[in-house]
N, C-alpha and C positions, 0 to 999 in steps of 0.2 A: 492439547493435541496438535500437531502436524497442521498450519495452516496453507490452505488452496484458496488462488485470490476469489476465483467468480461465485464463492456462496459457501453457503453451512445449509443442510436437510436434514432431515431427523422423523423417525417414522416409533412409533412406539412395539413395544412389547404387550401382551394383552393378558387377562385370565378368561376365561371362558368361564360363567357363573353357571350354567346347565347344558345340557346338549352334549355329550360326549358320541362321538365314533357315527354320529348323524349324520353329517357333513355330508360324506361320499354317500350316503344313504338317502339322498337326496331330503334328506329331512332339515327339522328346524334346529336353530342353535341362538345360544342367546349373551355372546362374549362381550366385555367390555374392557377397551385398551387403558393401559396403564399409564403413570406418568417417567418411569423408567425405557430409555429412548435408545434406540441407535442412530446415530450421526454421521452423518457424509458429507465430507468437507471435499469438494468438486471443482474443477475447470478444464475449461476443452484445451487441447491441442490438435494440433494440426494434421493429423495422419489419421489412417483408422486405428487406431492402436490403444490399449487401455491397460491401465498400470493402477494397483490397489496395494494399500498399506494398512495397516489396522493397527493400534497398540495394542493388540491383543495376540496378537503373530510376529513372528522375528524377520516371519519372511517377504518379500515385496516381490508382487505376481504380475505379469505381463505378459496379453494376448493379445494376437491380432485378427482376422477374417478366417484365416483357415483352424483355430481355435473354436471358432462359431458354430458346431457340432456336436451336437447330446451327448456328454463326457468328456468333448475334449478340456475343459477345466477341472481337475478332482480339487476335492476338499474345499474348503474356505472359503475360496476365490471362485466357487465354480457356482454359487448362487450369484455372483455379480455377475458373471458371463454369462450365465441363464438367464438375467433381464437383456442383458444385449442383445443375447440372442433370439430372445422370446419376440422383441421390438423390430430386429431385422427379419425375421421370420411375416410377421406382421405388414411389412412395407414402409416400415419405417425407417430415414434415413439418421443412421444413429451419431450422435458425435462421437468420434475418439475423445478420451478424457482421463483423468489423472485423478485419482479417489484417494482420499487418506480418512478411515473410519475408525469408529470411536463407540463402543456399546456399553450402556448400563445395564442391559438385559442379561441376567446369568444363563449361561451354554448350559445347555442342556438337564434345565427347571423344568421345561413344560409351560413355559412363558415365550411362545414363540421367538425366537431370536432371529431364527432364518429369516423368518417372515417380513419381521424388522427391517435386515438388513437388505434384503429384497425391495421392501417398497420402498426406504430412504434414497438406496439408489434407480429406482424407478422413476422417484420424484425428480430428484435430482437430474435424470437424463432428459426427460422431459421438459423443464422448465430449460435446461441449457440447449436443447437441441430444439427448442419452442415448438414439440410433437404435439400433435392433435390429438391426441388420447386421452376424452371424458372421464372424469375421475371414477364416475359408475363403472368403467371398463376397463377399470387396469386392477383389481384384483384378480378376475380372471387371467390377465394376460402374465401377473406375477405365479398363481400358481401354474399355468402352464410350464415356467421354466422350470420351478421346483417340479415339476412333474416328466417334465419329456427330457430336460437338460440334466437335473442332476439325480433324476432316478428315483424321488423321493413321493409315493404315490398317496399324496395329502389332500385331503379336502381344500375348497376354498374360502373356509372360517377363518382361518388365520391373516391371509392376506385381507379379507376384508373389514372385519377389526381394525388393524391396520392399518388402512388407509380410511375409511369411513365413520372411523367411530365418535362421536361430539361428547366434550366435557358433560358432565355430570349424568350421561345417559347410558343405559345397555345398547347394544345392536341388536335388533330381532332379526335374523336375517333365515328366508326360509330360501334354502340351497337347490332346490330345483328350480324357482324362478328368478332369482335373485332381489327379488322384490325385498325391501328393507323398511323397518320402522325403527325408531330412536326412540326407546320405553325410558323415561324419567327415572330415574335409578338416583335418589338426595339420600343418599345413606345421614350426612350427619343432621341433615333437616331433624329426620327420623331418629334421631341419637345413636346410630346402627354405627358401624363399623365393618368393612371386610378385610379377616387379618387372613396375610398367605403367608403359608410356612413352607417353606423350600427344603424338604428331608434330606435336601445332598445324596438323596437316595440317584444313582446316574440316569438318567432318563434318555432312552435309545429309542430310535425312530427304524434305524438302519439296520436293526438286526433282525427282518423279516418278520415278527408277531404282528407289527402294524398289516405288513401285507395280505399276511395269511388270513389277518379276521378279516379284513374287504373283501379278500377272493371268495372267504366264505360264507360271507353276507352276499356276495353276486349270487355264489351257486344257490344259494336259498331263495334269492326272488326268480330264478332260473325255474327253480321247481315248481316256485307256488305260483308261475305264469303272470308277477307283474313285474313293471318294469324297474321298483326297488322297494324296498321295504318298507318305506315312507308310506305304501300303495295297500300295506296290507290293515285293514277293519277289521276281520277275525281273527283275534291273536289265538282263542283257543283251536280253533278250525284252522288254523295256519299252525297249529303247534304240531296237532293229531296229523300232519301230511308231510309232515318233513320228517328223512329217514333215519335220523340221530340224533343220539344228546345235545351232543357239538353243536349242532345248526339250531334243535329247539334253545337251547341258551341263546346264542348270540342274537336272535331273531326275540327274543324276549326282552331282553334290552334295550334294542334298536326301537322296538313300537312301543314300550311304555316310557323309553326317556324322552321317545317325539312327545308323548301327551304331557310328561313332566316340564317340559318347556313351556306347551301352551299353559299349561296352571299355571307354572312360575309368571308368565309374561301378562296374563289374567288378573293376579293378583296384587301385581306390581301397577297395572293400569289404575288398580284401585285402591293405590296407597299402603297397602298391604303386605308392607316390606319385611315384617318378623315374621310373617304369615307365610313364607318360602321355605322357611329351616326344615320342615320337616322331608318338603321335595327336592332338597339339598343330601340330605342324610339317603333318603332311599335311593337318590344316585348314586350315590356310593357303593351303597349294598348291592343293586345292580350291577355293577363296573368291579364288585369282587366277586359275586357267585355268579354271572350269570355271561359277563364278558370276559373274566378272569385277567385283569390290567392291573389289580393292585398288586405292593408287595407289602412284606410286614412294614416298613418304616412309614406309607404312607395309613394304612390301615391304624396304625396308633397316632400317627397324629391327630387322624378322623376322632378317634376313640378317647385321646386326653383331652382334646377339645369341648366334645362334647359333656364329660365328665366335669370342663370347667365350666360350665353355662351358657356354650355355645346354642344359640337356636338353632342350627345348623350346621352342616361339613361334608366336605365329600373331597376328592382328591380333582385334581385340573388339569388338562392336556390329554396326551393319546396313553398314558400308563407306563406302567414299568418302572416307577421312580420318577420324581420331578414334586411338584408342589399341593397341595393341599390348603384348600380356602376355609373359614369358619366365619359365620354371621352371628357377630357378637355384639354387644352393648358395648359403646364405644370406650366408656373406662375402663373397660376390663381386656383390653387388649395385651397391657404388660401380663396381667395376671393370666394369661390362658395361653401367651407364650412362655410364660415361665412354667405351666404345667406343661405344654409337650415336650418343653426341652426335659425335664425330670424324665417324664417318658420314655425319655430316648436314653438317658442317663440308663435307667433301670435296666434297658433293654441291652444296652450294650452298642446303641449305635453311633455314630458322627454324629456333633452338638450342630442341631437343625439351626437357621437362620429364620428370622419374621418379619414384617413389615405389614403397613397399615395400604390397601392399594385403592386408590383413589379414581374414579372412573373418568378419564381424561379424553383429549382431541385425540384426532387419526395425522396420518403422515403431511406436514409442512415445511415450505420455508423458513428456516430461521433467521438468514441472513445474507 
């Protein structure tokens, strides 16, 4: 890649093991970052001015101060202007600098990329501009730009993954206080394995479904008079008060995948690591009948997985296409990707991709 003399950062990519569409629900979630990174190769210059290259774009972006307004960057470039901006917004005096990036993370998996490339160069401005901003407080401050700057109305799971998460561990992180614990997560102690399958199915953030179910998880805790979902104890007496299907589904989901996290994070405290699969799988079935996020591609991966000896399966990220995790016995990882790919054969879709994802560090220095 493109070298810039003052450093190399690098922030990772993550999967989300339980917890789906929680997030904004101010509920729990329980993600753990991958060893698949994106990389920001950084140094200041002298102006306020900021120039980004990526090998993954033909094109090289450059904005200055009056740039520094909620869309004035579209596309690509406009999540790096939205940490600029996020940090000047903030009171912080930001360097101008000079970015040439570098992602292992696949576009639009459902393996956060944005978020990636957000916090590497978060890091990265930080450390060059020697900002004061506590590591606890720059996940916030990254999805704010994903939020106000490029429009993109995400929880703050992803950037904190991202920036927080420690080798070999999950993040428990409950999203209304940000309070975090680091659950022991030794898959191969355990002889476990978590294999993700990337359906190449396209996985979109932007084409309003993410929005529409937030809004109508707000209107729902609107109704039932708290302050979000997270809030509600009586799921049947919250079911019978809400005025439609629409809302009883989504609001179904929401408070039994909170509780589906505390099991998971419960039984993980207690070693109890194949002991998940089945709170793995009924996420699933949640997040197709009752949120409506899957499509068939990721729905048969769930499904050939589990058919090969998977304890476990469910799909990962906010829907619509993107990846699918299975908790499997770690030999049998060739074998259960060689059944979903048949699968997908069968079905007539694009030959899936897999990999074995290993629970890694959050956003650092490289160099």
């Amino acid at each position: 890649m493109p070298t810039i003399s003052d450093g190399l950062w690098a922030a990772p990519g993550r999967v989300n093991l339980i917890g789906e569409h929680t997030d904004y629900n101010e509920g729990y979630v329980l993600p753990f970052a991958l060893p698949l990174r994106t990389y920001a190769s950084a140094s200041i210059v002298d102006s306020p001015q900021w120039m980004v290259s990526s090998e993954q774009q033909d094109d090289v972006v450059s904005f200055g101060p009056e740039q520094l307004t909620p869309g004035g960057v579209q596309g690509w470039a406009g999540y790096v202007a939205g940490i600029v901006w996020a940090l000047h917004e903030s009171g912080y005096e930001v360097p101008g600098a000079r970015f040439a990036l570098r992602s292992e993370v696949p576009v639009g998996s459902g393996l956060s990329s944005s978020a990636a490339l957000e916090c590497a160069v978060l890091t990265a401005l930080c450390d060059l501009g020697d900002l004061d901003l506590p590591v606890p407080d720059r996940p916030k401050l990254a999805q704010r730009a994903e939020n106000r700057y490029v429009g993109v109305p995400s929880g703050i799971m992803d950037q904190s993954a991202s920036t927080l998460c420690r080798e070999g561990h999950a993040l428990f992180l409950d999203c209304r206080t940000l309070v975090t614990e680091h659950i022991p997560f030794d898959l191969a102690g355990a002889g476990l394995a978590i294999l993700v399958v990337d359906t190449r199915a396209p996985h979109r953030h932007t084409d309003g479904e993410y929005a529409v179910r937030r809004h109508t998880c707000e209107q729902a805790a609107a109704t039932l008079g708290v302050p979000a979902l997270r809030d509600v104890t009586d799921l049947a007496g919250a079911l019978k008060a809400l005025p439609d299907e629409v809302s009883r589904k989504r609001v179904r989901h929401i408070v039994t995948e909170n509780q589906r996290v505390l099991d998971t994070v419960a039984l993980l405290r207690d070693g109890k690591l194949a002991e998940i699969g089945p709170l793995l799988t009924a996420s699933h079935a949640s997040m197709r009948d009752d949120y409506e996020i899957t499509v068939p591609e990721v729905d048969t991966a769930v499904e050939a997985a589990l058919a090969a000896g998977a304890y476990g399966a469910r799909m990962t990220g906010g829907g619509f296409g993107g990846c699918v995790l299975a908790l499997i016995d770690a030999p049998a990882a060739g074998a259960v990707g060689d059944a979903v790919t048949r699968a997908f054969a069968d079905n007539g879709f694009t030959a899936p991709a897999s990999f074995v994802a290993v629970p890694s560090g959050g956003a650092t220095r490289v160099s």
